[in-house]
NUNUKOL-746732 format. One line per field, with one value per residue: residue in three letters; x, z, y of N, C-alpha, C in turn; residue number from 1. Coordinates in nm, 3 decimals, decimal comma, padded with zeros to 5 digits, m for minus. Example, Ala and Ser with C-alpha at 12.3 -4.5 7.8 and 13.67 -1.06 7.14 Angstrom:
BEGIN
code	(ALA SER)
nxx	(01,319 01,285)
nzz	(00,780 00,708)
nyy	(m00,569 m00,225)
caxx	(01,230 01,367)
cazz	(00,780 00,714)
cayy	(m00,450 m00,106)
cxx	(01,320 01,290)
czz	(00,780 00,787)
cyy	(m00,330 00,003)
pos	(1 2)
END
This chain:
BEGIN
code	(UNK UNK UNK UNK UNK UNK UNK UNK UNK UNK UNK UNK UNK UNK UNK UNK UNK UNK UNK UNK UNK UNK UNK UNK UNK UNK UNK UNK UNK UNK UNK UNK UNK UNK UNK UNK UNK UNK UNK UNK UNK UNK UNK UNK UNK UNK UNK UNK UNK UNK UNK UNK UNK UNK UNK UNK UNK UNK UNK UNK UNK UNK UNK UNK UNK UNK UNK UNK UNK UNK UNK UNK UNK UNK UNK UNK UNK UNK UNK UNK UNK UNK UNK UNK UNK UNK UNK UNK UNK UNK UNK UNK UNK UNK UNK UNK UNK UNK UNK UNK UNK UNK UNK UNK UNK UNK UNK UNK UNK UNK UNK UNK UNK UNK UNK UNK UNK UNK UNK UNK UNK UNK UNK UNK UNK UNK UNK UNK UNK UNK UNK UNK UNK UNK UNK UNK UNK UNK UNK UNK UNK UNK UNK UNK UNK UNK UNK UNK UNK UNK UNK UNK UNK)
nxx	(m04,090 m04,257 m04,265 m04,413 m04,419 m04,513 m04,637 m04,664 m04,886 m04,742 m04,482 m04,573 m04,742 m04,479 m04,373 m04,552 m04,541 m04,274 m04,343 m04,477 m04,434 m04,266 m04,454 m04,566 m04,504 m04,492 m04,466 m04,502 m04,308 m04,071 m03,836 m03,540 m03,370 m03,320 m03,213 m03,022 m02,929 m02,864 m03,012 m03,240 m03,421 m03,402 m03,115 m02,900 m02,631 m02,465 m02,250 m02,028 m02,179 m02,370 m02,525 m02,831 m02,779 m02,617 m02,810 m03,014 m03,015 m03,289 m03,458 m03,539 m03,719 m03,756 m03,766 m03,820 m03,639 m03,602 m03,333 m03,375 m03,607 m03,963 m04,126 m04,095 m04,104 m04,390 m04,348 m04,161 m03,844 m03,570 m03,285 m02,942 m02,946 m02,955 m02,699 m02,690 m02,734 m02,958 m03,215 m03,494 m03,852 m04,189 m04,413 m04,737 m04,949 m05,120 m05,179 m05,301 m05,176 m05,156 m05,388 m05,481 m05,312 m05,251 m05,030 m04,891 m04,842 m04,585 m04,547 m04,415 m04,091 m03,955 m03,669 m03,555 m03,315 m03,010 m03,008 m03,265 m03,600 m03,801 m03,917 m03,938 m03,783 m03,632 m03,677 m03,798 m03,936 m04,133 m04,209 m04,507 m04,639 m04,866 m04,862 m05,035 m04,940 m04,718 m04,498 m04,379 m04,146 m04,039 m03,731 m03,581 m03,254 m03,146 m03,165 m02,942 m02,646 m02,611 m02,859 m03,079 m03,281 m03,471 m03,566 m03,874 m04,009)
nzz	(00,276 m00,013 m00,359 m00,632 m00,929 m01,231 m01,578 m01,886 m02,141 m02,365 m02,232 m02,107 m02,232 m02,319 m02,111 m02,013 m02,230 m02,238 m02,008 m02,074 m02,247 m02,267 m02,165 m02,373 m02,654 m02,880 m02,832 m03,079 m03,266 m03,126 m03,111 m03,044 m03,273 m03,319 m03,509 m03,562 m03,720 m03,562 m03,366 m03,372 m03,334 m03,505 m03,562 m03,465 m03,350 m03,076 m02,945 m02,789 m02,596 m02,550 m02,400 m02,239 m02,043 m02,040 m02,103 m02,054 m01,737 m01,700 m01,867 m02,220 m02,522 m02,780 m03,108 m03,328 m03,636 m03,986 m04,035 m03,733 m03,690 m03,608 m03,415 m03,059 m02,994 m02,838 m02,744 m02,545 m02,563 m02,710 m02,587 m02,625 m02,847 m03,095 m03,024 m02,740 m02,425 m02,276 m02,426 m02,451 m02,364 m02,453 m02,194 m02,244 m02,150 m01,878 m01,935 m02,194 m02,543 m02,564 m02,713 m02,991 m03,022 m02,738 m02,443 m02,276 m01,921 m01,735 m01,837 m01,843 m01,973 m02,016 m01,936 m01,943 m01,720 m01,697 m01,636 m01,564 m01,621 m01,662 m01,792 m01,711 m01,514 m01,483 m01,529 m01,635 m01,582 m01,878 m02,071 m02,323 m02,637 m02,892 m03,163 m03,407 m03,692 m03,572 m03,296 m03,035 m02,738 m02,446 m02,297 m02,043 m01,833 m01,850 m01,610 m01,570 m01,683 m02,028 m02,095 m02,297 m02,514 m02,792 m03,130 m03,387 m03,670)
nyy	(05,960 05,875 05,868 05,856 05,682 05,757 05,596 05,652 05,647 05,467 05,384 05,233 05,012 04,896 04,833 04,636 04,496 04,372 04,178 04,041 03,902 03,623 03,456 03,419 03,360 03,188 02,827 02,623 02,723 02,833 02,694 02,430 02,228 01,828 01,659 01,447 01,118 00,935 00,957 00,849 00,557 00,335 00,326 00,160 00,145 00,161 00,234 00,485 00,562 00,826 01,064 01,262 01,389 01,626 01,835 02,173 02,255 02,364 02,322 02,305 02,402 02,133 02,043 01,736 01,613 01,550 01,313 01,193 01,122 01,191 01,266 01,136 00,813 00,637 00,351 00,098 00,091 m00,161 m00,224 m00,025 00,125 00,419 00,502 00,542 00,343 00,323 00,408 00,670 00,630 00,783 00,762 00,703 00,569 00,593 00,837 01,071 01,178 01,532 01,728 01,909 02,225 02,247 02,254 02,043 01,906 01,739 01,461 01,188 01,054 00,758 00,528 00,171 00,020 m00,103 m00,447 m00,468 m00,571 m00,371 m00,130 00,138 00,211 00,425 00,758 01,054 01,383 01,551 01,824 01,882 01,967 02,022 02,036 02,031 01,898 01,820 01,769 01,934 01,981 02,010 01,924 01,798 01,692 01,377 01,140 01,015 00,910 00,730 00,741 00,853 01,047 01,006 00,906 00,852 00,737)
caxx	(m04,172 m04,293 m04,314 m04,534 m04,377 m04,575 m04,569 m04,727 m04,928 m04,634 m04,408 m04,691 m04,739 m04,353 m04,306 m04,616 m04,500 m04,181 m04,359 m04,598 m04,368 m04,199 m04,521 m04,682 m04,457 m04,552 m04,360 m04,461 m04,219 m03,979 m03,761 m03,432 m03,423 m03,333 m03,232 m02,893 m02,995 m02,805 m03,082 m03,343 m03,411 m03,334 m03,011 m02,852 m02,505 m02,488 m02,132 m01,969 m02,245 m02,421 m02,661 m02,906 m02,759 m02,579 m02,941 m03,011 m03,133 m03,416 m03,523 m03,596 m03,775 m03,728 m03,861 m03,766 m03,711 m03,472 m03,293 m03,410 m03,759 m04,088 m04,180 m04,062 m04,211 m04,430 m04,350 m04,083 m03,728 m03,469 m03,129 m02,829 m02,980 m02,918 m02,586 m02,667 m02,735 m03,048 m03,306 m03,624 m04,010 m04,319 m04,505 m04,879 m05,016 m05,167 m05,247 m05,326 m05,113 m05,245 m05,486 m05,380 m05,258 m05,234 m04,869 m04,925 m04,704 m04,590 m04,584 m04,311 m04,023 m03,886 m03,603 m03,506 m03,215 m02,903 m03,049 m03,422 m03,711 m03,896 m03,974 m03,984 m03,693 m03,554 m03,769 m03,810 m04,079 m04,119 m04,360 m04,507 m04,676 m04,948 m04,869 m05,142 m04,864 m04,596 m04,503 m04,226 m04,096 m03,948 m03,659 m03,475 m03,170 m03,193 m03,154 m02,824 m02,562 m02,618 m02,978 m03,082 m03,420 m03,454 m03,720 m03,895 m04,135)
cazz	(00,170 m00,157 m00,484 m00,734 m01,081 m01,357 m01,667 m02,002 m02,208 m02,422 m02,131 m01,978 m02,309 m02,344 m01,984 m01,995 m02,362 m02,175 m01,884 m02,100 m02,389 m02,268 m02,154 m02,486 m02,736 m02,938 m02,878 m03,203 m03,417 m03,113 m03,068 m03,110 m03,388 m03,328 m03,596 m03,571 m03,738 m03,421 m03,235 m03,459 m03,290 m03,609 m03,542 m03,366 m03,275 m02,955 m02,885 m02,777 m02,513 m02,529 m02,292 m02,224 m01,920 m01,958 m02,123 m02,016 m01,639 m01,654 m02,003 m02,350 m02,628 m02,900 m03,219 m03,367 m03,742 m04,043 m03,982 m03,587 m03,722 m03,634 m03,247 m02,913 m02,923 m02,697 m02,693 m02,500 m02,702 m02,676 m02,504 m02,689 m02,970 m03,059 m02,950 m02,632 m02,379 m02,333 m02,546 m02,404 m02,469 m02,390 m02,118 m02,240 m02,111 m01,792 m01,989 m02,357 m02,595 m02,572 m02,819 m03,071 m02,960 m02,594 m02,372 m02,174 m01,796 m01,662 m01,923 m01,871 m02,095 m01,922 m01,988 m01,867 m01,668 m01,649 m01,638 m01,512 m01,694 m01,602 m01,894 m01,651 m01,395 m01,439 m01,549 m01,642 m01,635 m02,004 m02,116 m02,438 m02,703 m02,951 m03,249 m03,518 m03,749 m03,522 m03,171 m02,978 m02,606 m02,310 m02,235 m01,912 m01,860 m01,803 m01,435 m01,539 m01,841 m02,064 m02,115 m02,407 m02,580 m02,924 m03,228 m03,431 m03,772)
cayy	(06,014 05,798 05,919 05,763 05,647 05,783 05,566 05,718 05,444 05,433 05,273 05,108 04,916 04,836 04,731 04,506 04,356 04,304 04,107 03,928 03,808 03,492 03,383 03,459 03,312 03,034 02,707 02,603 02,816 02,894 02,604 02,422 02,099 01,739 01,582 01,356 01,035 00,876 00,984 00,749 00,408 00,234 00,350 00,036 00,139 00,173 00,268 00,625 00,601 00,954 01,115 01,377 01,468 01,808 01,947 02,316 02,218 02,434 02,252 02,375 02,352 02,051 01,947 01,616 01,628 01,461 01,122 01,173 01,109 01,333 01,261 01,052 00,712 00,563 00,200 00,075 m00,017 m00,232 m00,123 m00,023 00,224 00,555 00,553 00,494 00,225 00,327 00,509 00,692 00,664 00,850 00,717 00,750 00,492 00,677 01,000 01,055 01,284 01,657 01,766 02,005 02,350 02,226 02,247 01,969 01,904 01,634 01,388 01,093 00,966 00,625 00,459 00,145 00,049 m00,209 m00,564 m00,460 m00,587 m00,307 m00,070 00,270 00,193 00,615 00,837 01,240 01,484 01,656 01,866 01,863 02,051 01,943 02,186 02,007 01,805 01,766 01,788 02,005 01,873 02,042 01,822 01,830 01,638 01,265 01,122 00,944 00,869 00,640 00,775 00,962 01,063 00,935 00,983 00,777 00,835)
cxx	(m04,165 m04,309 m04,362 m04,446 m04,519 m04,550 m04,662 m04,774 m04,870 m04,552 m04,471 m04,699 m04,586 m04,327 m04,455 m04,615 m04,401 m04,225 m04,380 m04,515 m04,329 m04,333 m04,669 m04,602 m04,466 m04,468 m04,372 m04,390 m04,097 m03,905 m03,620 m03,470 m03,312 m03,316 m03,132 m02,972 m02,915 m02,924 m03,228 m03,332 m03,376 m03,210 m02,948 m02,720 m02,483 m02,330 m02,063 m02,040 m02,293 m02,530 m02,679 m02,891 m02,672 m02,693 m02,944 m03,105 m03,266 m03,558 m03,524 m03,631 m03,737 m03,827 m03,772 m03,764 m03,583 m03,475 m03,345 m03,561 m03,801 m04,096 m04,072 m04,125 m04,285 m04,445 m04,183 m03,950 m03,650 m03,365 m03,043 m02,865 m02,955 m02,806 m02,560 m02,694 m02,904 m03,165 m03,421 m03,762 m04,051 m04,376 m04,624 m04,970 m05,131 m05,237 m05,200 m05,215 m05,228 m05,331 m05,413 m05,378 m05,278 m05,078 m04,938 m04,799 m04,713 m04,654 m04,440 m04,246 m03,958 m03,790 m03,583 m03,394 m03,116 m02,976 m03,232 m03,521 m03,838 m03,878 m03,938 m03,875 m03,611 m03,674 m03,732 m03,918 m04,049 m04,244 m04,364 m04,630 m04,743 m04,908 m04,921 m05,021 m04,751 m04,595 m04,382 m04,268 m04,002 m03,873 m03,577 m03,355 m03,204 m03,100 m03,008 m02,763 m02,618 m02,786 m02,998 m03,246 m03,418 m03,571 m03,719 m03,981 m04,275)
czz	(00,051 m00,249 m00,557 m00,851 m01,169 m01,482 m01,766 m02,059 m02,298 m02,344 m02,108 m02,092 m02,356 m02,220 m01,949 m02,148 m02,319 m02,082 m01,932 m02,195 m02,378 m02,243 m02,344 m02,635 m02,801 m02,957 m03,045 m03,283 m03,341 m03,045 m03,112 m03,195 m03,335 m03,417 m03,680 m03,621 m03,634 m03,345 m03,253 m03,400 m03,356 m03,629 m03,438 m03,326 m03,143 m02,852 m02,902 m02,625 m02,472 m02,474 m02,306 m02,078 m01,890 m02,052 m02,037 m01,844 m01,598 m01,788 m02,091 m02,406 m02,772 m02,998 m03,299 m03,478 m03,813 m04,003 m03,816 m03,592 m03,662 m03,495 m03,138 m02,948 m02,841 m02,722 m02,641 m02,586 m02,655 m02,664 m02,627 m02,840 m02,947 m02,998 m02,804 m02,549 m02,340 m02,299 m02,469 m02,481 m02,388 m02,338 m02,141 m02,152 m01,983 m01,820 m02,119 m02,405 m02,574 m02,683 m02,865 m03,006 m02,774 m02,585 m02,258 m02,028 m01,764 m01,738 m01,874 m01,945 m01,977 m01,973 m01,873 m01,802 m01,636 m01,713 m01,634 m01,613 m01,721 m01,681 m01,875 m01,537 m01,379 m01,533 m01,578 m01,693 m01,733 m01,999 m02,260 m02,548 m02,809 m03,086 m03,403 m03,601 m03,690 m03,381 m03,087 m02,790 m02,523 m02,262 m02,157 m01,907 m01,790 m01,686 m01,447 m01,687 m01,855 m02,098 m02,229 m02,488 m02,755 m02,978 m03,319 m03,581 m03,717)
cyy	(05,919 05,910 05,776 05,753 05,693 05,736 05,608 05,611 05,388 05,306 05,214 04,991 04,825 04,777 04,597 04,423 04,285 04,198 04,023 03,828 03,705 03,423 03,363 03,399 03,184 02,904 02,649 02,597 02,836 02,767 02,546 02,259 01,953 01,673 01,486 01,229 00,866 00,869 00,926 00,624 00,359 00,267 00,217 00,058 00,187 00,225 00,433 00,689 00,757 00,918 01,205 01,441 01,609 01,911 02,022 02,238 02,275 02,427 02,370 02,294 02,285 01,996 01,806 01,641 01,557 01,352 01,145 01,099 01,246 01,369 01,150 00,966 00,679 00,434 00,200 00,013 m00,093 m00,149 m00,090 00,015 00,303 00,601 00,572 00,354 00,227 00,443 00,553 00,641 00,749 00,787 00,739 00,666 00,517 00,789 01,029 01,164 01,374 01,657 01,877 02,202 02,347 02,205 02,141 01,965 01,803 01,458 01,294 01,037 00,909 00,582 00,339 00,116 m00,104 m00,338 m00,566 m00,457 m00,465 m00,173 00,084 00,267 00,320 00,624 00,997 01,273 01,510 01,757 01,904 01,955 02,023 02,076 02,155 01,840 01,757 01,823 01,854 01,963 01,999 01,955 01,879 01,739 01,499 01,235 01,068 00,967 00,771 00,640 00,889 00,993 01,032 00,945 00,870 00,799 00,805)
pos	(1 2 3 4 5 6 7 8 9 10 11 12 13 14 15 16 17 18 19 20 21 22 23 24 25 26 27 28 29 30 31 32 33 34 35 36 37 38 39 40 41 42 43 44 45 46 47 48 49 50 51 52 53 54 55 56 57 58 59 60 61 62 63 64 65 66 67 68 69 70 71 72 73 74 75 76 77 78 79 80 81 82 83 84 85 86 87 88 89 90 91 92 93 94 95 96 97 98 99 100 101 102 103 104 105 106 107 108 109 110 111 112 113 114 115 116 117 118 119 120 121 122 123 124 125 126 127 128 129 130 131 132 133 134 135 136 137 138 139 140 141 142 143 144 145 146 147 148 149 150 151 152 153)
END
């Protein structure tokens, strides 16, 4: 035998605010901040070697701000900034920044690696967030140590 649940439009509106809310929340406003001035490319010390590798593995939301600067770069840097060995960019080059109030997926920050000329040699998905004056980031943890995401003005 089934019985039926009966929910009143009271509950019905609290258990579908409950469903809907994480997907309904505005990265904009709901994020965590960024803003060690370690974590600024023009930061050149390069020793203590920090990484972005014990970030939440299922990512969150970052805004860059203060000595970190505003955003992620997208040009490629030289090694041994930011306290680490080395520093991320934004991969645009393939696909444009979002437009404003867009969450974009599957956007690339590269770093490169050891000796290798090669600009993009590790890699991580982000995803990213156009929010008019400034930009907030889904960062996941980077593929190795010695990798770190870094901000620029």
């Amino acid at each position: 035998m089934h019985r039926a649940i009966q929910l009143t439009p009271f509950s019905q509106f609290f258990f579908s605010f409950g469903v809907c809310f994480f997907s309904l929340v505005d990265r904009c406003h709901h994020y965590q901040t960024l803003n060690s001035s370690d974590r600024n490319i023009n930061y050149i010390e390069s020793s203590g070697e920090l990484c972005d590798r014990l970030l939440s593995w299922n990512g969150a939301w970052y805004r860059f701000q203060g000595a970190a600067g505003t955003r992620l770069p997208t040009d490629c840097p030289p090694i041994n900034r930011c306290h680490t060995q080395f520093p991320g960019w934004l991969n645009v080059t393939h696909k444009p920044l979002p437009p404003e109030g867009v969450t974009e997926q599957s956007i690339k920050v590269c770093f490169k690696w050891v000796d290798d000329n090669n600009c993009c040699a590790k890699e991580q998905v982000i995803h990213i967030k156009n929010c008019g004056s400034y930009f907030v980031y889904k960062l996941f943890p980077t593929p190795a140590c010695d990798l770190r995401y870094r901000g620029t003005d």
